[in-house]
C-alpha positions in Angstrom: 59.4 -0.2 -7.2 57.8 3.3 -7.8 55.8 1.8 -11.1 54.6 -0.8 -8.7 53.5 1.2 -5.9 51.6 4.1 -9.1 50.2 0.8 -10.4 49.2 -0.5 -7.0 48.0 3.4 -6.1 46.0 3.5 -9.6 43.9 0.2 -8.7 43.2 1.5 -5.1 41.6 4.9 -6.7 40.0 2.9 -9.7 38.0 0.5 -6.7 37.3 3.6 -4.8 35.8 5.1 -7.8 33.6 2.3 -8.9 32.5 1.1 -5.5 31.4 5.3 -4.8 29.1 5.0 -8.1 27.9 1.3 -7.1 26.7 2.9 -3.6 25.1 6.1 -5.5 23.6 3.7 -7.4 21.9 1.4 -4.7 21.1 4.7 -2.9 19.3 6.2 -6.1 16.8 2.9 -6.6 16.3 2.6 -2.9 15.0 6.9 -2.8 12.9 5.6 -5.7 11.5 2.7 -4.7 10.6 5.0 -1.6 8.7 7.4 -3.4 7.3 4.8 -5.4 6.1 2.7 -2.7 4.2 6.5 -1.1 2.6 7.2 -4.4 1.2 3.9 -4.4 0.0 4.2 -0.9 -1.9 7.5 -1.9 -3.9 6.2 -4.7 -6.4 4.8 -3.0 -9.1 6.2 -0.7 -9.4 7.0 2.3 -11.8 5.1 4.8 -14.2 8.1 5.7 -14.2 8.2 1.8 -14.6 4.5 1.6 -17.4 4.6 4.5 -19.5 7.6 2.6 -20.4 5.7 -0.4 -23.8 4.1 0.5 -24.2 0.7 1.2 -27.6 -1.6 0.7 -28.7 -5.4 0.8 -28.9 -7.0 -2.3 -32.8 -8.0 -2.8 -31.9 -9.6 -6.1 -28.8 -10.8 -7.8 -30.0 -9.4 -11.0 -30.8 -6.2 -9.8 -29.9 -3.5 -11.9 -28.7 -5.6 -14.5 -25.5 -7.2 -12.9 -24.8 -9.6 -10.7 -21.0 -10.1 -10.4 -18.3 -8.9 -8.6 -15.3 -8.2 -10.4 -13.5 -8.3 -7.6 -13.7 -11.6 -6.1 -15.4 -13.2 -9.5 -18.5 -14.5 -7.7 -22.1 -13.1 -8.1 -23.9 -11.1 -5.8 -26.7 -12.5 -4.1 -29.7 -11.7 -2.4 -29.1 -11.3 1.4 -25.7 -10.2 0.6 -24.4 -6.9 1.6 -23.5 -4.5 -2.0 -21.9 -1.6 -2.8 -23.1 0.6 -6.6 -20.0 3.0 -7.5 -21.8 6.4 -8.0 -20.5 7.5 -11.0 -20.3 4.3 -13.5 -23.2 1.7 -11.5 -20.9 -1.4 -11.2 -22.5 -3.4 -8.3 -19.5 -5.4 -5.8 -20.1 -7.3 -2.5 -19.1 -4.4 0.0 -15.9 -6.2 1.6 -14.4 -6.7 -2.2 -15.0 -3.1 -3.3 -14.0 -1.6 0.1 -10.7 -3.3 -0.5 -10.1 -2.4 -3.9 -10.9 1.0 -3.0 -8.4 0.8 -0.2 -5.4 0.8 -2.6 -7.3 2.3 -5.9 -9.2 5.3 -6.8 -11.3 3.9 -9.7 -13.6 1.3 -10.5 -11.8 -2.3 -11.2 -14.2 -3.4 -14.2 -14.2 0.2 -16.1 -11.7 2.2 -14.8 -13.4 5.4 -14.4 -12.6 7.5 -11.2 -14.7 7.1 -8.4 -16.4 11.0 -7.9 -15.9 11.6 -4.2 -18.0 15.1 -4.8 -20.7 12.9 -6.1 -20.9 10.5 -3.6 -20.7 13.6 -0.8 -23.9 15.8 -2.8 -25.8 12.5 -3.0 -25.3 11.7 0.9 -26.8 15.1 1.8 -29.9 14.5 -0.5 -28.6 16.5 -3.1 -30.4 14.3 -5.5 -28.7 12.2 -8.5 -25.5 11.7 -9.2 -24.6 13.2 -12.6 -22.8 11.0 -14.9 -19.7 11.4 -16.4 -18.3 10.4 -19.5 -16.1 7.5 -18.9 -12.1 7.3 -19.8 -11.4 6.0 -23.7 -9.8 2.8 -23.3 
């Protein structure tokens, strides 16, 4: 009777044991799918940022040498409402561009990181944006 009951006692303590590290466990991935899920959310820009870049109507769709919108994969046409990123010059339709930038900080065709300080000198007539050298890829 006692081996049964230290048999029965050992069991208990060995399902105790693994459902503690099981509910560690859960509560690990569920802190890092928390912090993963915030850094996500930060990436992007903000919409002041989003609203300072400047905005025009396409007269062309060939203007400046391209005409499509990596975003939504259709060309931009004259009439249509157009964002140029400062720093690399890829032309989008504004909505696309305003939601990429929404949940990304860089340009979807290149990659390079959209210069906020560039985009704030050049709305207070500080003249032309500088270029940067673009990321290897």
């Amino acid at each position: 009777m006692a081996l049964s009951f230290i048999i029965g006692l050992a069991t208990f303590v060995i399902y105790l044991l693994i459902w503690y590290l099981c509910r560690r466990h859960n509560r690990r991935i569920a802190v890092m799918a928390a912090a993963q899920h915030q850094l996500a959310n930060a990436r992007g820009l903000g919409p002041a940022a989003i609203a300072a870049m400047p905005a025009f109507v396409c007269e062309n769709s060939q203007e400046g040498g391209g005409g499509d919108c990596a975003v939504c994969l259709g060309q931009v046409q004259g009439g249509e409402i157009a964002r140029r990123l400062p720093v690399c010059k890829h032309l989008f339709h504004v909505d696309c561009i305003d939601m990429w930038l929404h949940s990304h900080s860089t340009c979807p065709v290149c990659r390079a990181d959209v210069n906020l300080a560039a985009v704030a000198k050049k709305a207070e007539g500080g003249g032309e944006v500088a270029s940067q050298p673009l990321p290897p890829v």
